[in-house]
C-alpha positions as CSV (number, residue, x, y, z in Angstrom):
1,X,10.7,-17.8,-1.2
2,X,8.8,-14.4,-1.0
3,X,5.6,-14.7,0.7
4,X,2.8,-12.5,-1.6
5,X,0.5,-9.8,0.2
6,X,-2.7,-8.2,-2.1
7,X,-3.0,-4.8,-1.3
8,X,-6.8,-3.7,-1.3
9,X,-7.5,0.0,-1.7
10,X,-11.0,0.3,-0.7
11,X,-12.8,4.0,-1.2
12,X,-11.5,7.6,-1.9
13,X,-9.4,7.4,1.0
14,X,-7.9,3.9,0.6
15,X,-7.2,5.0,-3.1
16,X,-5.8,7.9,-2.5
17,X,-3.4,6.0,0.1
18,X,-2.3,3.6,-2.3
19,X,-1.6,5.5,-5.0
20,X,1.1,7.3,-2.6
21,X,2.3,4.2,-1.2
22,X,3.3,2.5,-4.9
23,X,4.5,5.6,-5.9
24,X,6.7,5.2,-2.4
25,X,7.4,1.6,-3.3
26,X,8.5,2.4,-6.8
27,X,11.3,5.1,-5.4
28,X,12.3,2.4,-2.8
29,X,12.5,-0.4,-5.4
30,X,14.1,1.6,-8.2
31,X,11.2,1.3,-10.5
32,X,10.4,3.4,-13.3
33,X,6.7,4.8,-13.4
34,X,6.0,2.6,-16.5
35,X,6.8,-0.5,-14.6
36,X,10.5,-0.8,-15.7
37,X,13.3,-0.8,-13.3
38,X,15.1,2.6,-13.7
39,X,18.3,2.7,-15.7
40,X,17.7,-1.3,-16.4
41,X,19.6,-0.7,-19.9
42,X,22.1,1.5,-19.1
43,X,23.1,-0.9,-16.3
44,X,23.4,-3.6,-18.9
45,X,25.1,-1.4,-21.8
46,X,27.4,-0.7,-18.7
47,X,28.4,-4.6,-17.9
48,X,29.0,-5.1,-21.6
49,X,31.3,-2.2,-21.4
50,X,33.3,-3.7,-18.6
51,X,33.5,-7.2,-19.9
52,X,34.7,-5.9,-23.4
53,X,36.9,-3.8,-21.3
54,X,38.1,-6.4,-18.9
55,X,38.8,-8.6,-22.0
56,X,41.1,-6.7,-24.0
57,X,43.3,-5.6,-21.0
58,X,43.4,-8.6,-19.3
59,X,43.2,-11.5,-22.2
60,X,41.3,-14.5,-20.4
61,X,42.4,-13.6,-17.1
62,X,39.3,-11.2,-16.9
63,X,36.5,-13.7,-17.5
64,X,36.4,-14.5,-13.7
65,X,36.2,-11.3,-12.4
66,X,33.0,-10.3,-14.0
67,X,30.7,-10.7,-11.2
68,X,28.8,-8.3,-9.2
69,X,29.6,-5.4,-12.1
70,X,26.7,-3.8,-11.3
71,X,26.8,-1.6,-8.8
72,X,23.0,-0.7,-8.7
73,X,21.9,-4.1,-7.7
74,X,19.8,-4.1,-5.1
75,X,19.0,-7.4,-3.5
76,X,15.7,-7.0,-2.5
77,X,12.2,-9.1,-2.7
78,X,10.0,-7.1,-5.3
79,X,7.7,-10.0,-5.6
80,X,6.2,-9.5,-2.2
81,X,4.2,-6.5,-3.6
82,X,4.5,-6.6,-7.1
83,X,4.7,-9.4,-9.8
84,X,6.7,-9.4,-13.6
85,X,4.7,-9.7,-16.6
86,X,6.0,-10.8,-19.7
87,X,7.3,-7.6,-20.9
88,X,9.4,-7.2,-18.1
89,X,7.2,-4.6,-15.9
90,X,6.7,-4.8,-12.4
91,X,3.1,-4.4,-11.9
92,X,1.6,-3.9,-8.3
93,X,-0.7,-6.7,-6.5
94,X,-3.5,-4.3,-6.1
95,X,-7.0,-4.3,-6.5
96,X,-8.3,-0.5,-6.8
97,X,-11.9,-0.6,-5.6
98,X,-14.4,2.4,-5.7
99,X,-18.2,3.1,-6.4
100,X,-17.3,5.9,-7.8
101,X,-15.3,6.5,-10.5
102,X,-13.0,9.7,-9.9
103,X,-10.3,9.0,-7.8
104,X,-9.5,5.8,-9.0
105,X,-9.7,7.2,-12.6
106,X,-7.0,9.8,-11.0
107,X,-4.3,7.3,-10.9
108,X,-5.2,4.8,-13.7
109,X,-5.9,7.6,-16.3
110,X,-4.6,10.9,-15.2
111,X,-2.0,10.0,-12.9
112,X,2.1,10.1,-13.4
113,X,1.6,6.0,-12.3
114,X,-1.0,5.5,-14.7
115,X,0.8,2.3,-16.7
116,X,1.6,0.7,-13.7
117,X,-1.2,-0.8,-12.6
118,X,-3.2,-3.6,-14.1
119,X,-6.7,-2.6,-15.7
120,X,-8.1,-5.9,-15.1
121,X,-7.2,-5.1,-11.2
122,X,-9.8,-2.4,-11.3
123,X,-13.2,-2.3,-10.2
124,X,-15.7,0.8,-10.5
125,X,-19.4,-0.2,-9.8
126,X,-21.7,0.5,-13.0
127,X,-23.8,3.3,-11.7
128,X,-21.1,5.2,-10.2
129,X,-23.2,7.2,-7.9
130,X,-20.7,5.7,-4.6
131,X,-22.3,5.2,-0.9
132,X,-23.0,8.9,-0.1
133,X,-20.8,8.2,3.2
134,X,-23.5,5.8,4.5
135,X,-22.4,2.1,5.3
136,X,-25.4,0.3,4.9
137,X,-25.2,1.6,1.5
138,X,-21.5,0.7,1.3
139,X,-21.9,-2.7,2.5
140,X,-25.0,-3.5,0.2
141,X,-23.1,-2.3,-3.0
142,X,-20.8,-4.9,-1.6
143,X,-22.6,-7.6,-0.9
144,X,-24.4,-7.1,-5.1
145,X,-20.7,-7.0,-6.5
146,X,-18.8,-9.5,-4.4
147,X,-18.9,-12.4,-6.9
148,X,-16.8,-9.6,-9.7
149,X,-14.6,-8.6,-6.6
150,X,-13.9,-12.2,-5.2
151,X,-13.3,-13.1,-8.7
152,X,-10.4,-10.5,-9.1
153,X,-8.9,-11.5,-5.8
154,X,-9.0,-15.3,-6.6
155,X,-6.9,-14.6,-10.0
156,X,-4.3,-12.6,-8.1
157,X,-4.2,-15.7,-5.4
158,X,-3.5,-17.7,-8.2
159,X,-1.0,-15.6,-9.5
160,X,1.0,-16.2,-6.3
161,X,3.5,-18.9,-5.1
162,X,2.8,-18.5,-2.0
163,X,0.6,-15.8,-0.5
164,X,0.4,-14.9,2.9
165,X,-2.3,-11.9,3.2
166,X,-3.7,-9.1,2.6
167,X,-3.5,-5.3,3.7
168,X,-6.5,-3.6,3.6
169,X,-6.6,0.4,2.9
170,X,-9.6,2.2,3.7
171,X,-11.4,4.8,5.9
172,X,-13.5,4.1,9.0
173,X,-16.0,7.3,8.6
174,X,-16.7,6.9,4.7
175,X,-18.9,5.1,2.7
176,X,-17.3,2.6,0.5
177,X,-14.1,2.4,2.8
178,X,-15.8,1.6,5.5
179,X,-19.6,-0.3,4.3
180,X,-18.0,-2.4,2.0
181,X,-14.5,-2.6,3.5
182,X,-16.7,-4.3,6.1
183,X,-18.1,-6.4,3.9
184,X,-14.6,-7.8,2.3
185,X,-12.9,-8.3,5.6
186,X,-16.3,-10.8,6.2
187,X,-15.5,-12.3,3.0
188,X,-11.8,-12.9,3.0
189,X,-12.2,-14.3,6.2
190,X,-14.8,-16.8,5.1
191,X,-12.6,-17.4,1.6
192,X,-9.4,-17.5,2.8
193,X,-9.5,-17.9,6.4
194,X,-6.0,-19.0,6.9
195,X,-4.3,-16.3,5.4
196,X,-3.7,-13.1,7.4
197,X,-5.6,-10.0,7.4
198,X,-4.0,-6.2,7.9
199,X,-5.5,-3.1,7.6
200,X,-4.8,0.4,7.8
201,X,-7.4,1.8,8.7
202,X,-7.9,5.9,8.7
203,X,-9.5,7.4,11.6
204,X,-11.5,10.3,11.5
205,X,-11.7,14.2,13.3
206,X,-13.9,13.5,16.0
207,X,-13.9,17.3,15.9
208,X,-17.8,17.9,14.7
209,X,-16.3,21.6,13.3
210,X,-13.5,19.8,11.2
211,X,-15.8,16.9,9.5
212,X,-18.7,17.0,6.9
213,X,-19.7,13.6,7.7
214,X,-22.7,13.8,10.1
215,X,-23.3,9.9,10.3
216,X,-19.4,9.0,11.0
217,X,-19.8,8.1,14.4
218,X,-22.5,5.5,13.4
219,X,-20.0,4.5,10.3
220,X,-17.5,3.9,12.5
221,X,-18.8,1.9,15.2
222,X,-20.0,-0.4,12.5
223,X,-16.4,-0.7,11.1
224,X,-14.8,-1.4,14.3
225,X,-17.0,-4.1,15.1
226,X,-15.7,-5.9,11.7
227,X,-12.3,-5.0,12.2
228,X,-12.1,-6.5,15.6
229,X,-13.6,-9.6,14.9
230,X,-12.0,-9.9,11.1
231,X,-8.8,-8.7,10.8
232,X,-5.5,-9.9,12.3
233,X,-4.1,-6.3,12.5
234,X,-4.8,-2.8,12.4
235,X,-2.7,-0.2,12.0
236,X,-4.8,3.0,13.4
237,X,-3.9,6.0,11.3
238,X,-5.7,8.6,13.2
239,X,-6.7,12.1,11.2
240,X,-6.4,14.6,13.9
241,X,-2.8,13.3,14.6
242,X,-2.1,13.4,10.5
243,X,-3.1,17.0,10.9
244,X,-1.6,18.2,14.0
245,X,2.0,16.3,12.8
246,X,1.7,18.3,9.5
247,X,1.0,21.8,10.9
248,X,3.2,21.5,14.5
249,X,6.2,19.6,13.2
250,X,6.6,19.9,9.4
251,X,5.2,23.6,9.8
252,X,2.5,23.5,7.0
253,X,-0.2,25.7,7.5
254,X,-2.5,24.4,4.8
255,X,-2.0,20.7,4.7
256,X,-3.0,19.1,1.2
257,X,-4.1,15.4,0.9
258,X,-2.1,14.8,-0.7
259,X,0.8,15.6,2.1
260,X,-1.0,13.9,4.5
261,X,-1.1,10.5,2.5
262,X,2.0,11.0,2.3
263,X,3.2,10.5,5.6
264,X,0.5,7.8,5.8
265,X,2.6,6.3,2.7
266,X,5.9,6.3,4.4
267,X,4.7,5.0,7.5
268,X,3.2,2.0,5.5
269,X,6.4,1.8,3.5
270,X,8.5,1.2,7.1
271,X,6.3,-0.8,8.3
272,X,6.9,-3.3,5.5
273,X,10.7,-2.8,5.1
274,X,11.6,-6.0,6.8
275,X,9.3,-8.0,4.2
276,X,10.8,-6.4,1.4
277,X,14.6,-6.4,2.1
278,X,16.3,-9.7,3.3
279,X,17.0,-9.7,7.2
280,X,17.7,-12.2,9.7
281,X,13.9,-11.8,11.6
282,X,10.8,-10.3,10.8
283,X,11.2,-11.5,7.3
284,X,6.9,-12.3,7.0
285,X,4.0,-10.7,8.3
286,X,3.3,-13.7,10.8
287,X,6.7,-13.3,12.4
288,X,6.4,-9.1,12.4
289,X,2.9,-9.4,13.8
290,X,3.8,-12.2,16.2
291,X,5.6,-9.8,18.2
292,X,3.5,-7.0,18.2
293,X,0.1,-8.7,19.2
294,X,-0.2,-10.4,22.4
295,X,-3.8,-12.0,22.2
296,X,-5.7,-11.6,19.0
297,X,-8.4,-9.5,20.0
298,X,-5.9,-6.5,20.9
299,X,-4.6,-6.1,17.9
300,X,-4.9,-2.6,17.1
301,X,-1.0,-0.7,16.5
302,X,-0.1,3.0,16.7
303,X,2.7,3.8,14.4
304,X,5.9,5.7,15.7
305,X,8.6,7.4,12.8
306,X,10.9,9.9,13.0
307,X,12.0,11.6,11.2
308,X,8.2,13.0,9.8
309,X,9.8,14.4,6.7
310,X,8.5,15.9,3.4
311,X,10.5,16.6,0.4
312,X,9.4,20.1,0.0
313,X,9.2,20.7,4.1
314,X,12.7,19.1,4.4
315,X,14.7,22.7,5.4
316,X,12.1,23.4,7.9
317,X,11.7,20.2,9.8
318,X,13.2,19.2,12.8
319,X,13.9,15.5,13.9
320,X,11.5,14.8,16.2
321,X,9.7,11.4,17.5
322,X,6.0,11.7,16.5
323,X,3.4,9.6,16.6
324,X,0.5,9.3,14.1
């Protein structure tokens, strides 16, 4: 039996990160950016085809050899990270909360994913004036809309056989990904406190010449104090790394956001492989963390991948270990 994990996507950053790591997920999973599987009925036109086929050449004799036609099937655990609605769409387990509306409106309305996610999944506070990068701000928006955010999350745990977690995408040095981040990680623990808790978490440029964020030291101190005592896991994503990886290795001298998430994406995409593709260990996130943390507090993770690669930056990269 799959074991469930809600994805949160906390802030402008943890949006942005989740939109690339579905859109990730989809490619993996062979799913269509409507929520279909691709080339679901050609496959099936396809196995008509053969049986027919089979049939007529073979008389009866053919009847037994009609299984495993399909030579697309992949046998893999979708349900982990996404659930089937009626109509046969795959439809992420993700909550896409913001206090401001833009980014999120990016991938619901705008974006190539736009019919994949659930609406119901999506919260945007009223005033949509976001927490101006300040986590008291952040975490007070938080604690006046938690009962409409608890309420989302409790539907999705009931929408689940058997959940195991959560993963938690957000900033450190923001606002919203980081004030009211804070203040989910306090509430899941107190609502679910036997469920596990991962996060990856987005360090900032401690570089003051890089950063517009005066207050992200203070931000970020007060996130770390919630992610040590709250979560279960953290994977640290750091910024400057993100950069340095994109302009050394993949030799881009302008990194977009949109490249960086990506690499953030595929690193979040390995790191769950194992959950989503039958193996004989690491096949939940208590038996891949298990290994990984000795005692609870030090549970903080640095990421290794290789190869960094980008689809546009693929003839210029060289495979190289690199750590973000």
């Amino acid at each position: 039996m799959p074991r469930e994990i809600i994805t949160l996507q906390v802030g402008q950053c943890g949006n942005q990160i989740g939109g690339e790591f579905w859109k990730q997920l989809c490619l993996e999973h062979g799913i269509a950016p409507n929520g279909l599987l691709k080339g679901a009925e050609d496959n099936d036109d396809n196995v008509n085809a053969n049986i027919n086929h089979q049939q007529r050449g073979r008389g009866g004799e053919g009847m037994g050899m009609t299984n495993n036609i399909n030579p697309n099937f992949i046998d893999d655990r979708k349900d982990v990270f996404f659930y089937q609605s009626d109509d046969e769409r795959y439809i992420p387990r993700a909550l896409l909360i913001d206090l401001e509306p833009r980014v999120v409106n990016k991938l619901t309305v705008h974006g190539p994913y736009r019919d994949l996610f659930n609406p119901e999944n999506l919260f945007i506070a009223q005033d949509g004036g976001g927490a101006g990068n300040n986590w008291a701000s952040g975490f007070r928006q938080g604690e006046e809309h938690h009962e409409q955010v608890l309420d989302m999350i409790d539907r999705e745990s009931d929408n689940s056989d058997s959940l195991e977690g959560f993963v938690l995408c957000h900033s450190i040095a923001g606002g919203t990904g980081s004030g009211m981040g804070s203040y989910l990680l306090e509430r899941l623990n107190d609502h679910f406190p036997k469920k596990l808790v991962q996060t990856y978490s987005v360090f900032p440029n401690w570089d003051h010449s890089q950063s517009d964020v005066v207050v992200q030291p203070y931000n970020s101190v007060l996130t770390l104090k919630r992610l040590t005592l709250n979560a279960d896991a953290v994977v640290v994503l750091d910024n400057t790394s993100l950069n340095r990886i994109a302009i050394d290795r993949l030799r881009i001298e302008h990194p977009t956001v949109d490249q960086l998430n990506s690499l953030v994406a595929t690193i979040m995409a390995a790191s769950t492989t194992t959950l989503r593709y039958p193996s004989y260990m690491n096949n939940d996130l208590i038996g891949l963390l298990a290994s990984l943390i000795p005692t609870p507090r030090c549970h903080f993770l640095m990421t290794g991948y290789t190869p960094l690669v980008l689809a546009e930056t693929a003839h210029a990269s060289a495979v190289r270990k690199t750590t973000v």
